[in-house]
N, C-alpha and C positions, 0 to 999 in steps of 0.2 A: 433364667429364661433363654430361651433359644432361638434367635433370630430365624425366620425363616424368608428367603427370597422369593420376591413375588414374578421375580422374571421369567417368563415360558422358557422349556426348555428348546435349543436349534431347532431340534426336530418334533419341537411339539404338533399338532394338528394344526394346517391352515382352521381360525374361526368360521371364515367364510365356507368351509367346504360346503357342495352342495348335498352330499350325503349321497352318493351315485357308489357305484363301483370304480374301480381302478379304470384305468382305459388303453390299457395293455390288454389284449384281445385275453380269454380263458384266463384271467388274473381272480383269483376270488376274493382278494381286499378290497376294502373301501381304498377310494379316490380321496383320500385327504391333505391332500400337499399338491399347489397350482404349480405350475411351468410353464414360459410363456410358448405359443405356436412357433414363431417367426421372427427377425430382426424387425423384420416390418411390421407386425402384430405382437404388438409388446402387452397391451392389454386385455390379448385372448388367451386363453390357457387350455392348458391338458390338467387332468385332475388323475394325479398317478398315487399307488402305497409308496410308501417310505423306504420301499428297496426300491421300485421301479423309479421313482424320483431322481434319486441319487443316483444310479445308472443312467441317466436322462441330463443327470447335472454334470457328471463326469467328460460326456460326449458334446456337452454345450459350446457350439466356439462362436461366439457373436460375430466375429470379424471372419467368417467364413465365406469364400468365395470374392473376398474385397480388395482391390488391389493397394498398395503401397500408400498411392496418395487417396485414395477414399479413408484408410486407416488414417492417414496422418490428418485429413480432415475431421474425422469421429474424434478425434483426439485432443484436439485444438476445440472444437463444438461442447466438449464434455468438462471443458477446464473452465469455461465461462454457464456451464446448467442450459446449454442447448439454445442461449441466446443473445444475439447479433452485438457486436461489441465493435469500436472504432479504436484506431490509434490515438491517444493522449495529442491534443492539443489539434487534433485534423479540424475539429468543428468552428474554434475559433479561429482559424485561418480561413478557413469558407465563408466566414461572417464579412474579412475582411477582405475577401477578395469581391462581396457581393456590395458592400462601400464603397470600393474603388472604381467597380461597373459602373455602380449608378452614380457617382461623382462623373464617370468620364461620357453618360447619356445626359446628364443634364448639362455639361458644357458644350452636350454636341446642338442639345436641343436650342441655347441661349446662343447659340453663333459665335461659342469659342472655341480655341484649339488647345488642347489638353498641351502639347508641344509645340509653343511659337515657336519659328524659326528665326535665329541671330539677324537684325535686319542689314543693310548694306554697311551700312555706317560702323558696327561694330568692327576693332583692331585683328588684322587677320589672325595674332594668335590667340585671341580669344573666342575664336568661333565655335573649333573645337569644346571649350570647359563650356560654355556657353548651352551647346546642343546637348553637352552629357548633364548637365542640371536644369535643361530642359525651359533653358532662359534666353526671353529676349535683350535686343540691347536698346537704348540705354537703361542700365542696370545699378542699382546701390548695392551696397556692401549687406545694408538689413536685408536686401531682398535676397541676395546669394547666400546670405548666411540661413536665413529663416529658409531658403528651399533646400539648403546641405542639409538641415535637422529631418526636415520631412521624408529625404529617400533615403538620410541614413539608417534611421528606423525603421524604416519600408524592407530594404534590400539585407539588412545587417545578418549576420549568416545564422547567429539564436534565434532569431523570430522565424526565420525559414529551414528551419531541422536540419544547419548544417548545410545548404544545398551550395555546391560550388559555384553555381553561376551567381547564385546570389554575392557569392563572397567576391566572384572577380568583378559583377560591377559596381560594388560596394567602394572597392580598389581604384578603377575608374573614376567614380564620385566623390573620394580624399584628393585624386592628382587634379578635379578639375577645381575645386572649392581651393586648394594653396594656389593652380595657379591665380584666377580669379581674386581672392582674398589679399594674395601678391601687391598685385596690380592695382589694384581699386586701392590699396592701401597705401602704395606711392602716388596714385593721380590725386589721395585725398591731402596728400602732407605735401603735396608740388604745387596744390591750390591755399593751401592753409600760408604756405610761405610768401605765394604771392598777395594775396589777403594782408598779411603783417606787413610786407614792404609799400 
């Protein structure tokens, strides 16, 4: 028995045709094969014969009359089916950056300040580590430690695609937590020894 395929041939007859003539002016074929009018009218057509078609198909250049970056926009438009696409990971950073608004409205609204400033009493050179971890003083070690975890993770340069500034103040926020951590960690063992004596 002999297989036979049911696939229409290329140039089989549009189904749809509407049974008109060609619409090539004095063409005496039927119109069986669409083409669209326009880049802009993609689902208007001409209804041309199967020579005029292919003449019509030959001279088709969609990207006609488009410059450089219109092309390069069609291009990029047609590798996603014509619809709006984000960079990988932009949504949840918008998430977090609209957490961190309203964390910093509702401490405006409770009469805090997102940034105490180091008060008089604290060591002149801990003002500096002090301001960059965003800490008042008097300060424990849990409190320096638990605010280095929250802006290291905030600022560290994977959670922000790389971005330099995040990395240099990321950098900033390692030299203020040793110095800090330093310090708190001699005043704790200069108290511990007086303690034991």
């Amino acid at each position: 028995m002999i297989a036979t395929s049911r696939k229409p041939r290329a140039f089989a007859p549009d189904p749809d045709a509407p049974g008109r003539g060609c619409d090539i002016p004095n063409c005496p074929h039927q119109g069986e094969f669409r083409a669209p009018k326009s880049r802009s009218t993609l689902r208007e057509f001409y209804w041309f014969c199967l020579d005029h078609v292919r003449a019509y198909n030959a001279s088709w250049d969609f990207y006609k009359d488009m410059s450089p970056d219109e092309i390069e926009a069609e291009l990029r438009a047609d590798s996603a089916w014509q619809r709006p696409t984000w960079p990988l990971g932009r949504l949840g950073a918008h998430a977090r950056m609209d957490e961190a608004l309203e964390a910093e409205l509702n401490a405006f609204a409770f009469g805090q300040h997102a940034k105490p400033a180091p008060q008089a009493g604290a060591p002149q050179e801990l003002r500096e580590a002090l301001g960059t971890l965003e800490l008042g003083w008097p300060v424990t070690l849990d409190e320096v430690k638990t605010r280095y975890k929250e802006l290291a993770k905030r600022h560290h340069p994977d959670a922000n695609h790389g971005d330099k500034g995040s990395e240099e103040r990321l950098k900033r926020i390692n030299l203020a937590y040793a110095t800090l951590r330093g310090k708190l960690a001699a005043n704790q063992a200069r108290t511990a020894e007086t303690v034991a004596d």
